[in-house]
N, C-alpha and C positions, 0 to 999 in steps of 0.2 A: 469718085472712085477712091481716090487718096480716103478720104473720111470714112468711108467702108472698110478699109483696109485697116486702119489704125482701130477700129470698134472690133473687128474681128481678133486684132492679136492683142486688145484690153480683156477680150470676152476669153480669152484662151487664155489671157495671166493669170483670170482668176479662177477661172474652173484648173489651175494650176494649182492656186494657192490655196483654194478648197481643198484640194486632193492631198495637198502636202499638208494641212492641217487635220484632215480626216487622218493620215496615215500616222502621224506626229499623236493623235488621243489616242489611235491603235494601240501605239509603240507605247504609251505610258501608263495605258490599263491593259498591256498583253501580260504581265505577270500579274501572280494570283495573290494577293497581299500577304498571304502564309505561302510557302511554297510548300511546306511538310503539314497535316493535318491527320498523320497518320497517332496511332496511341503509343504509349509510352508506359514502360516500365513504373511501378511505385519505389520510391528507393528513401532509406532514411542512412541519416549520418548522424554522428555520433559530434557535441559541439567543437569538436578539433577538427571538424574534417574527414573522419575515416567511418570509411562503411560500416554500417550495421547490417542491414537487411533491405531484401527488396524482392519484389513480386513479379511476376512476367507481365508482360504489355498486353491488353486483351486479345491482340488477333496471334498470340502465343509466340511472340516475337520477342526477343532478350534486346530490348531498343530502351537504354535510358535517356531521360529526358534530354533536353540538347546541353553540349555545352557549353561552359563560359567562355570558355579559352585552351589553345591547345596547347600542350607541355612543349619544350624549344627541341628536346631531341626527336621527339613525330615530325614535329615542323619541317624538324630541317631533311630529315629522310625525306618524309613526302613530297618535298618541292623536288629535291632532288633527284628521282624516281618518276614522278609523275609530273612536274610542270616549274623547270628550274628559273622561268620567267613570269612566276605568278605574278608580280610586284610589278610588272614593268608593262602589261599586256591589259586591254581592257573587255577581256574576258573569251579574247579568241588571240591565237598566235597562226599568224597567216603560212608562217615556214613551215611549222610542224603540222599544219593543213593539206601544204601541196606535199610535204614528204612522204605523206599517210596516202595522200590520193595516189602519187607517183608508184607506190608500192603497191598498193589494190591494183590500181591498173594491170602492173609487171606480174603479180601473182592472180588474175584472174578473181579474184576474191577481196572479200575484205580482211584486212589482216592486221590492218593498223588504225586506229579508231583517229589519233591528232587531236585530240580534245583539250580542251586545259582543266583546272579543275573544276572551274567556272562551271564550264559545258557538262563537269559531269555530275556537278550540283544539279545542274540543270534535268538530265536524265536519269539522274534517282528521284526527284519528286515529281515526275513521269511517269511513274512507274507502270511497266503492261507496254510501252508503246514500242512497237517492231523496231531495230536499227538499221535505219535506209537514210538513204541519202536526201530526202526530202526533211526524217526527221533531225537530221541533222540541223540541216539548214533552218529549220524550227527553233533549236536549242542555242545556235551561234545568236540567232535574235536576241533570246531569251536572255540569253548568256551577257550581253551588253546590255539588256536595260538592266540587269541584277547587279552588272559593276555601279551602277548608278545608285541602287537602293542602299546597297550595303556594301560597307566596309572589304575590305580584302581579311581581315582578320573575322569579319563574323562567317565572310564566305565560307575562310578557310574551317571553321566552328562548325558549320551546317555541313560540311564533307563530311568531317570526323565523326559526327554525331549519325550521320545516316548512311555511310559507306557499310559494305556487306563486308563479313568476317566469317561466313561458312556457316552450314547450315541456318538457326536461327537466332545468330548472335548477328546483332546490328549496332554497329560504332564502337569508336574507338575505346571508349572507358567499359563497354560489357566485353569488349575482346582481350581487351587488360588482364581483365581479372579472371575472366574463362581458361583462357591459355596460360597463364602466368601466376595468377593468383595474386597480380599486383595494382594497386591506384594505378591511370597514365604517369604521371608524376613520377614515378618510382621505377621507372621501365629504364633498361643499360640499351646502349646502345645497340647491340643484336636484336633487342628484341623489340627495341621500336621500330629496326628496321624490318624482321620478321612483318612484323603488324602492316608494315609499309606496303607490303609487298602482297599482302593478301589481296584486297578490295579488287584488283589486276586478276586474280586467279583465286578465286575466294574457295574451290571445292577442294584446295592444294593444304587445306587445314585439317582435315577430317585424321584424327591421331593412326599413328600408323601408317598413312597414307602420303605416295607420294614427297617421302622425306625429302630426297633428291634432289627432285626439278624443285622444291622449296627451299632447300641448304643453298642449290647455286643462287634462285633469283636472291635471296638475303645476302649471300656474299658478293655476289656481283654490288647490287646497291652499297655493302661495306667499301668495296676497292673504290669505288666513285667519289664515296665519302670521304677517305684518303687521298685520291690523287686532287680533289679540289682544297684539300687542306681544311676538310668541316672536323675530322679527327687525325689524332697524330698516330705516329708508328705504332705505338705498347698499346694504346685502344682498339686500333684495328686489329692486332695481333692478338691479346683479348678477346675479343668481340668474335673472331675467327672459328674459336676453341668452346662459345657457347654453346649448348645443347637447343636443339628443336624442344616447342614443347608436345608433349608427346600425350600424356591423359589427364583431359580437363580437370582445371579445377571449380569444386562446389563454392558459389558464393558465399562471404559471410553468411553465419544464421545466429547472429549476437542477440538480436533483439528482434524474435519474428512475431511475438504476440504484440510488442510496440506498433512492432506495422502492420499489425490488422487492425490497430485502434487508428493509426494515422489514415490511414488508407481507407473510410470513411467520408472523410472529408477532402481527402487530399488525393486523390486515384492519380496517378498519371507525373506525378512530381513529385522531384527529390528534394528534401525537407532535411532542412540542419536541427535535430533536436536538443535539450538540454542533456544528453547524456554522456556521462564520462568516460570515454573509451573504456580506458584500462579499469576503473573501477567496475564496467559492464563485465569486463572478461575475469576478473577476480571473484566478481561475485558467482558467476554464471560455473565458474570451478568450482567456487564454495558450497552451492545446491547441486551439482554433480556430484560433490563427495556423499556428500552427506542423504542426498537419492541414495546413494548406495549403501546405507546403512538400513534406511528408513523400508524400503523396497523388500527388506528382509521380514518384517513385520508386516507383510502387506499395505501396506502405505505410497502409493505412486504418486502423488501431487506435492509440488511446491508451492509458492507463489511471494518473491520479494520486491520491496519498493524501496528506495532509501532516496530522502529528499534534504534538499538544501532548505531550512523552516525559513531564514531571511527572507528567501527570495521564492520561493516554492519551486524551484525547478527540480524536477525527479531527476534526479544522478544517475540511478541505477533502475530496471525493470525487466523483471526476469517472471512473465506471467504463468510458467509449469515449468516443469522440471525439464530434464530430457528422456520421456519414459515412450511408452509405443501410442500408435492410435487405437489398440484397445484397451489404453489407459486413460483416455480424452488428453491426449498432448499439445492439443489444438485449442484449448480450449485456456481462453484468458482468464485465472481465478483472480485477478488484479481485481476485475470490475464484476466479477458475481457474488448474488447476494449468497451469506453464509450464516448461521447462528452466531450471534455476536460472543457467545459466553458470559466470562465475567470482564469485557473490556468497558460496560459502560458505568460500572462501577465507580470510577475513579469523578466523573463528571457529577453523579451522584453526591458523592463527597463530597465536591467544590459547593456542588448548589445550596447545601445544607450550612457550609460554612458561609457561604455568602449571605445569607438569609437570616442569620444570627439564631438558627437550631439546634448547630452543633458545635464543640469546641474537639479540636483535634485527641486533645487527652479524657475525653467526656465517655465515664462506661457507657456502652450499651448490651442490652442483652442478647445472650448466646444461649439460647436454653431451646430443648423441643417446641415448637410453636408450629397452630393450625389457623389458619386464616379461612374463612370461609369454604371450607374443604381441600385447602391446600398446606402441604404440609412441605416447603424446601428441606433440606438436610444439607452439612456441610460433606466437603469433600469426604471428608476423614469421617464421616457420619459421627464423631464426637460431638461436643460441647463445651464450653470451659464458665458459662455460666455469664460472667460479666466479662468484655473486651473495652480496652479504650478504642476509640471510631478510627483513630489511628493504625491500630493495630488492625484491627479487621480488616481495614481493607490492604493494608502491607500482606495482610496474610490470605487476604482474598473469602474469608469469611463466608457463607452463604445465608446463613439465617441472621447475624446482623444486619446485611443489606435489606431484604425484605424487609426486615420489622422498618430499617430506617426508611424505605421508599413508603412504607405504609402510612407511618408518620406526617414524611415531607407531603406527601399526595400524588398517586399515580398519574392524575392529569394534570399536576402543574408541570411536574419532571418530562411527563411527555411532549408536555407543548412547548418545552426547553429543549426539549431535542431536536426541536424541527431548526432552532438554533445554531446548532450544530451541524445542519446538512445533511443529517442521514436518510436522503431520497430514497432509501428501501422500507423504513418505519415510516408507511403512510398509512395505517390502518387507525383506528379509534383506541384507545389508552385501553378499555374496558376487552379489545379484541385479544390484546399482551395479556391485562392483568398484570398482578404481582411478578410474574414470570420474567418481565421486559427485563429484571435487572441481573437475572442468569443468563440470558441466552432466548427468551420466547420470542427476541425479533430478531431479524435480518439485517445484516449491514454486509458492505465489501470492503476489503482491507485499501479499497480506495478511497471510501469515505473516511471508515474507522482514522487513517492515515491523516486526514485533514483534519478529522476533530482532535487528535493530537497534536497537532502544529500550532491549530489553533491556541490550545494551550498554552503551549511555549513563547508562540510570538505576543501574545498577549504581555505576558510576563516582558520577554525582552522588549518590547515596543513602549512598555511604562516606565520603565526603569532607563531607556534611552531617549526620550522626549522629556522627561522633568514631570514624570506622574500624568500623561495623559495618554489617551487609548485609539485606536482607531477602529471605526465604527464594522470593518470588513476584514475577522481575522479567520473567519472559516471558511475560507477560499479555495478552491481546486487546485490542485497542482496543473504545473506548469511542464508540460513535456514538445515545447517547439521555441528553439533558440528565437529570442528577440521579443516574442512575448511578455509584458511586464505585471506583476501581480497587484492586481487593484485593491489596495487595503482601508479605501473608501475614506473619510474624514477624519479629520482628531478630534477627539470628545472627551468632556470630563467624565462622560457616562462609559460605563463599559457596555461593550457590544452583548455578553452575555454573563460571566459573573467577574467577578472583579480580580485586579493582581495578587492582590493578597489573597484570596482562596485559589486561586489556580496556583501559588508559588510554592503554598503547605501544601498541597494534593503533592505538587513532582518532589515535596520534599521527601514526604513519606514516599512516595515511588521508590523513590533512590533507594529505598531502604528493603528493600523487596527481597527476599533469598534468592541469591543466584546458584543455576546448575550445578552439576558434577565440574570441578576445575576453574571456576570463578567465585567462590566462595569467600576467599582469602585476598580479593581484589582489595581493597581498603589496605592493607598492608604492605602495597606495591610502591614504590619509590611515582613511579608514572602509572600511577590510577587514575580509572577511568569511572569516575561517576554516572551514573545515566539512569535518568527515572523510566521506568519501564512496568508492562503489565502484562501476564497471558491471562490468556482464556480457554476455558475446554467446554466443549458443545454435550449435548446430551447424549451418549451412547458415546462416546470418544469420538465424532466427527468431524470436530474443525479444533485443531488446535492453534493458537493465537499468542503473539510475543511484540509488542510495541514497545520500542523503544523512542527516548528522544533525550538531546544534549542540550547547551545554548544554539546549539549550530546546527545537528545533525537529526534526520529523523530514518529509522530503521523499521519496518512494519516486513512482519512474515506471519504467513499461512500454513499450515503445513497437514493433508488430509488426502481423498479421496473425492474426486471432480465427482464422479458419481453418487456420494453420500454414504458409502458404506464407515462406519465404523467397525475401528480396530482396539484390541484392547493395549492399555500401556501408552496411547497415543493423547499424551497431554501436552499442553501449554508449557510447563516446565521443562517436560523430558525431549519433547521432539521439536516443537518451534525456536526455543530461546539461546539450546546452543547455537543454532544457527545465527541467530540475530547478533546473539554477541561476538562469533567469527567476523560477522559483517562491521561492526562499530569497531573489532581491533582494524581492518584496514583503512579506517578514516585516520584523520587530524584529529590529534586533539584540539581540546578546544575548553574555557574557561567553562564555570560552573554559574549558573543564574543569577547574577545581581540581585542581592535583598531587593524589593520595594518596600521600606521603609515607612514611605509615608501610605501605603495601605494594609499596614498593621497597627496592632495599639498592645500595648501590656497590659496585663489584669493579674488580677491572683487567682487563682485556682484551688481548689481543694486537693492536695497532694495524694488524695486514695479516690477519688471519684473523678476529676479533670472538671466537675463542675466549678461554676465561680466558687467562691469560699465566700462558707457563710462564716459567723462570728466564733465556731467552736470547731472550726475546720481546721487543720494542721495545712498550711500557703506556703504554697510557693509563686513565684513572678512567670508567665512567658505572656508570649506577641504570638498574638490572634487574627484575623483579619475581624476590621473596625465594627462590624456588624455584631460579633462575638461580644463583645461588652454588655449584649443585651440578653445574655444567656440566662439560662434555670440557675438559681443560686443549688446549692449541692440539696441534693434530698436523703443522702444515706449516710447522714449524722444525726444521732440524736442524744440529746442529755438524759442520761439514766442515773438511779438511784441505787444505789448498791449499799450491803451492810458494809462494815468494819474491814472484813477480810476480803471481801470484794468476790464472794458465793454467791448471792445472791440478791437480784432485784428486789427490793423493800420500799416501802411507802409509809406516812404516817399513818395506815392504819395497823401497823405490825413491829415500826421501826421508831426511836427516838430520832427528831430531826437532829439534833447537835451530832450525832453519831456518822449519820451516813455520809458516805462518802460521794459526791457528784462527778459526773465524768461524762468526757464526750468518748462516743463508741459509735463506730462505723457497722452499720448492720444494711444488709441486702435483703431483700424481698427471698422468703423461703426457695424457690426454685434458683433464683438464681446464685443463692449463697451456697444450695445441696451441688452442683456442678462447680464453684468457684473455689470452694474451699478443695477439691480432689489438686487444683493445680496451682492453689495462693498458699500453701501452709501455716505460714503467717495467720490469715484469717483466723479471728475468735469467734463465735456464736455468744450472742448477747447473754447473759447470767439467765437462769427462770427467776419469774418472781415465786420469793417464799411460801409455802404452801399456807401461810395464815396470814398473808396479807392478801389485800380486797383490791379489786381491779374496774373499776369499767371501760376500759381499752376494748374495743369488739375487732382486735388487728388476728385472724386465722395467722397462726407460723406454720401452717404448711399449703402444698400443691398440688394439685395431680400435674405428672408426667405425660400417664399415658393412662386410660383415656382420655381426653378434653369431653366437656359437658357437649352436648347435643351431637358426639360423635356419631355415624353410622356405619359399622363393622361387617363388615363379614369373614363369620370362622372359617378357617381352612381346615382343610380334612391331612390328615397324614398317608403313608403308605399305606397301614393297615386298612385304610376305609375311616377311623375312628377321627370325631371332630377334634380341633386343639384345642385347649385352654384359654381365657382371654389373660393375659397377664398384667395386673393393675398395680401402677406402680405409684408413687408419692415421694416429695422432698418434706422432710420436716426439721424447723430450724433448729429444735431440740432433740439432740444425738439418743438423750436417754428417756426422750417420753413412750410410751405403748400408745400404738393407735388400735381402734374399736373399728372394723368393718362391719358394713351392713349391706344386703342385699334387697334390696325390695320391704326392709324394713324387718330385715331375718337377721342375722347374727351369723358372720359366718366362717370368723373370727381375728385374731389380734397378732400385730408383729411391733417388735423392739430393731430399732436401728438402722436395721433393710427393710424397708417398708416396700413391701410386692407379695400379692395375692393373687390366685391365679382363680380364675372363674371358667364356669361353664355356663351361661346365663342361656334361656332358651328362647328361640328366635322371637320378635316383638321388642317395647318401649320398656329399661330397667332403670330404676335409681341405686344408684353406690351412693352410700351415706356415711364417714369417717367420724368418729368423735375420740380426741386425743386425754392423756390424763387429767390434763388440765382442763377438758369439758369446753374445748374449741372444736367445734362442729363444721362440715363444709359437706357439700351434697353435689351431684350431676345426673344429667342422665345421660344415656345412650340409647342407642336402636342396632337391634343387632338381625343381619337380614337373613333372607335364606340364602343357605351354601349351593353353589352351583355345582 
């Protein structure tokens, strides 16, 4: 019986010690690994810390994410107010249990809840469940294994973060700024205690509402705070005399196209980015003003970036103005594709110097040109005949570019580009054509932005390593603090053309005309160099202004999200003052470091910029090293002139001991009829004498207009009646007569202004020229019918 008795209370210990270990995994899987699982606000910060912008939580809840830690004056109201024994309690306060129950009891009702804050962590990520005394006794559980999980300070994080503030603001940092307009951090004492006192009576927020019973419960918590000595007399007294807040305030909206970009990938979390508060709010003034000008001209879009090129972090990003929603204000022009204009110009340039085709002081020609039925025109629809490569693109040139991409190769230059990044130019070279180097492709001033930096850093990264490059310089910007920019290996090879052709590109940049009221910058005690480019789209659509320093990169857009063009709205007149508003409130900052060792000296032909040949008039500059393998000059040659130096002679007219030898700069007829209007300088080579003999078969002159195998069609005037075709010609010789011919008709002759005006009849004609000298040159045209 004895051994019965002892197997029955073994058999009872353990169906004991089962029970208490079943109850025991209960207790340590009874909480939910997350207690909150609820969505969360997007919120971005500015790298100091201070709000930018942020988005509602999806179930349309003002719930930013949780936070790290709560500021000491919340702290200390809240414990004070709600649970003056946080620290000392493990997760239930047994006094303020029975005093809450003692009181229900006495008042028939519930009236006094005794929770700590533990319990009431507890019963907001409960949310929906009835409060009864059952669930009570649910949460006091709860409430003690969560002292176990976490900290007392994360507890207290998870109240702050998910406590109610009225309506649908949730925690402590969206009720900061709703009622206040301030970080938690920055909140005075009233108004933490304000804030203190909501979560207890959260509909006592509503503006206008219930000031009262809200003044007292804040001041009461103030006198508490006084007689415990958490503040002294002049604070409380202070603190007395603050105002309720009364009507909400709107969140920052610094940077809300940033946060549709972050907000992507980042939904639901607050993100430290690279951006510079105060420079976000300077700038974000600077396209407010200047909206306000533009807006007048029908123009509603902005669109500014300005990046640190060391490090690629965007400072500033401002992706539209502040115009209405039926101006698309919503809409990021940072990252949309736009006509590039003439921004890729300058890349052009580089590749040509890299490549030893072109030398920075090298003419090329500015003259009417048709490319297989394409005919660009410059801005000014002038000409000046010959530019140095320099100059055209300082000046932005149109039909220099062309002839030059024509040269270089439309598909080398475009598979160069893909170099560069520009993920909107995915089409086949042949889709652009000629066009690519005006404006026929698509970039956004997010790329554009990076193939500039690229530039730059290229430059500074060879000049700070001892002449070597890093394989990864046309990288994306960098818009999320801590992020670090991969600029991939060192190499003796440059990633795409080398230091010395990007270093002459930004030098000539530098040189660019600036707007109305920076003209006279070079004159300034603290000038501000900066190589910079615009662009204007076709019909005035996108206008375009890149700037960049050693340090700083500035990119502005400035147009119509929906594509209308305006007139007046260029690259010069409407993007670039903005841009250079933007680089005065930067640092200065030093001017590019030579690289040295990727340039070389040569001599040049001081009238052409080609190398110098042996009757060239030399001067010395530094080229990039490729350069040395340039065209020797083509527009000198040794002539023969008599005595007085009239006219060209030969021995068949001229005694040799007589004639005088000489080197003379001559240009090809077309382009010397356009160079000489703006070289005066320029001479026109002597005629040779009318009795000496020549077999030279060199034409001095050109057609203008028409080019050979043009196909035309006349226009009709107002009357109904067709126009004339007007046929024009350059002739090197000011005083020859030239002989027109029509179809082999005669249809007659001009001295000096060489233009005939025709009426040819529809079908295939030839124009036939013979000058007095009996230089002949011929074309045809097709002229079609008039519509």
């Amino acid at each position: 019986m004895r051994y019965k008795g002892i197997r029955g209370i073994t058999k009872n210990n353990s169906i004991l010690i089962i029970v208490v270990i079943i109850l025991a995994i209960a207790y340590y899987f009874c909480l939910p690994s997350s207690l909150f699982s609820v969505p969360s606000a997007t919120v971005i910060q500015s790298r100091e810390g201070e709000l930018l912008s942020a988005r509602i939580a999806e179930d349309q809840q003002w719930r930013f994410p949780e936070m790290d830690s709560v500021p000491d004056k919340f702290k200390t109201c809240i414990l004070e107010f709600e649970d003056a024994y946080f620290y000392y309690h493990k997760g239930y306060n047994p006094v303020s249990i029975f005093k809450a129950l003692w009181s229900n009891i006495k008042a028939g009702k519930i009236v006094r809840g005794g929770s700590t804050l533990t319990q009431q962590v507890i019963r907001l990520s409960r949310e929906g469940k009835r409060r009864t005394y059952f669930e009570k006794g649910i949460e006091l559980i709860l409430a003690t294994r969560a002292e176990l999980k976490y900290t007392k300070d994360e507890l207290l994080n998870l109240y702050a973060s998910h406590a109610p503030f009225g309506g649908n603001v949730v925690g402590l940092e969206m009720a900061s700024w709703r009622y206040f307009g301030l970080s938690p951090d920055q909140l005075s004492w009233a108004q933490s205690a304000t804030l203190a006192v909501l979560p207890n009576a959260p509909g006592l927020i509503y503006p206008g509402r219930n000031k009262s019973a809200l003044k007292m419960k804040r001041d009461s918590l103030l006198n508490k705070l006084f007689k415990s000595q958490k503040i002294d007399s002049l604070t409380y007294q202070l603190a007395l005399t603050e105002p309720l807040p009364d009507k909400p305030f709107s969140l920052p909206h610094h940077a809300p196209h940033l946060l549709q970009e972050i907000a992507l990938k980042n939904k639901g979390h607050k993100i430290t980015t690279t951006i510079d508060y105060h420079l976000q709010l300077q700038v974000n003034n600077l396209v407010k003003r200047h909206h306000g000008h533009l807006k007048q001209n029908g123009v509603h879009n902005t669109a500014v970036m300005v990046m640190d090129i060391s490090t690629r972090e965007v400072l500033a990003y401002i992706g539209n103005s502040p115009t209405s929603s039926a101006h698309q204000k919503d809409v990021d022009i940072i990252k949309a594709p736009r006509s590039t204009g003439s921004l890729l110009k300058p890349f052009l340039y580089a590749a040509m110097l890299d490549n030893g085709t072109l030398l920075p002081e090298a003419l090329v020609a500015d003259v009417p040109t048709q490319i297989a039925g394409y005919r660009p025109e410059n801005y000014s629809q002038q000409y000046v005949g010959a530019v140095s490569a320099r100059r055209a693109l300082i000046q932005s040139l149109n039909v220099p570019s062309v002839r030059l991409l024509q040269s270089y190769g439309l598909d080398k230059f475009h598979t160069q580009l893909k170099g560069l990044k520009q993920d909107y130019i995915d089409k086949p070279a042949n889709y652009y054509g000629l066009s690519l180097i005006l404006g026929g492709a698509e970039s956004s001033l997010w790329d554009l932005c990076k193939a500039y930096a690229g530039m730059a850093s290229t430059v500074n990264h060879y000049t700070q390593t001892s002449s070597e490059y890093y394989s990864n310089e046309f990288i994306d910007p960098i818009v999320i603090k801590g992020e670090v920019a991969d600029f991939g290996q060192r190499s003796l090879q440059p990633p795409l053309f080398d230091a010395g052709s990007f270093f002459q590109t930004l030098e000539a940049l530098k040189e660019v005309n600036r707007p109305d009221g920076e003209q006279a910058w070079m004159y300034y005690k603290d000038a501000r160099p900066v190589s910079w480019k615009t662009g204007t789209s076709f019909g005035n659509r996108d206008a375009w202004a890149i700037g960049v320093t050693s340090k700083y990169l500035v990119g502005v857009w400035v147009g119509n999200a929906d594509g209308e063009g305006r007139p007046m709205t260029t690259g010069v007149g409407s993007a670039a003052p903005l841009m250079f508003d933007v680089f005065n409130t930067l640092a200065q900052n030093p001017w590019f470091e030579t690289p040295f060792d990727a340039l070389t000296e040569v001599f040049v032909c001081a009238n052409s910029g080609y190398l110098a040949s042996p009757i060239c008039p030399v001067e010395t500059t530094a080229v990039p090293i490729a350069g040395s393998r340039f065209k020797v000059c083509p527009y000198h040659r040794l002539v023969h002139l008599d005595d007085k130096k009239q006219f060209q002679v030969n021995t068949s007219c001229y005694p040799m001991d007589k004639m005088v030898t000489t080197s003379w700069f001559v240009l090809p007829s077309l382009m010397a009829y356009y160079y000489k209007t703006s070289n005066p300088y320029y001479k026109n080579l002597p005629p040779l004498r009318s009795d000496c003999k020549t077999s030279e078969s060199i034409v001095p002159f050109e057609f203008i207009y028409p080019k050979d195998q043009s196909k035309i069609v006349l226009t009709k005037g107002f009357n109904g009646k067709t126009n004339e075709l007007i046929c024009k010609i350059a002739h090197s010789d000011p005083k020859a007569t030239v002989y027109w011919y029509l179809d082999d008709h005669f249809i007659g002759q001009t001295k000096r202004f060489h233009e005939m005006a025709i009426l040819p009849s529809e079908g295939i004609h030839r124009i036939t020229l013979v000058d007095t000298y009996g230089n002949q040159q011929s074309i045809s045209i097709e002229i079609q019918k008039t519509h």
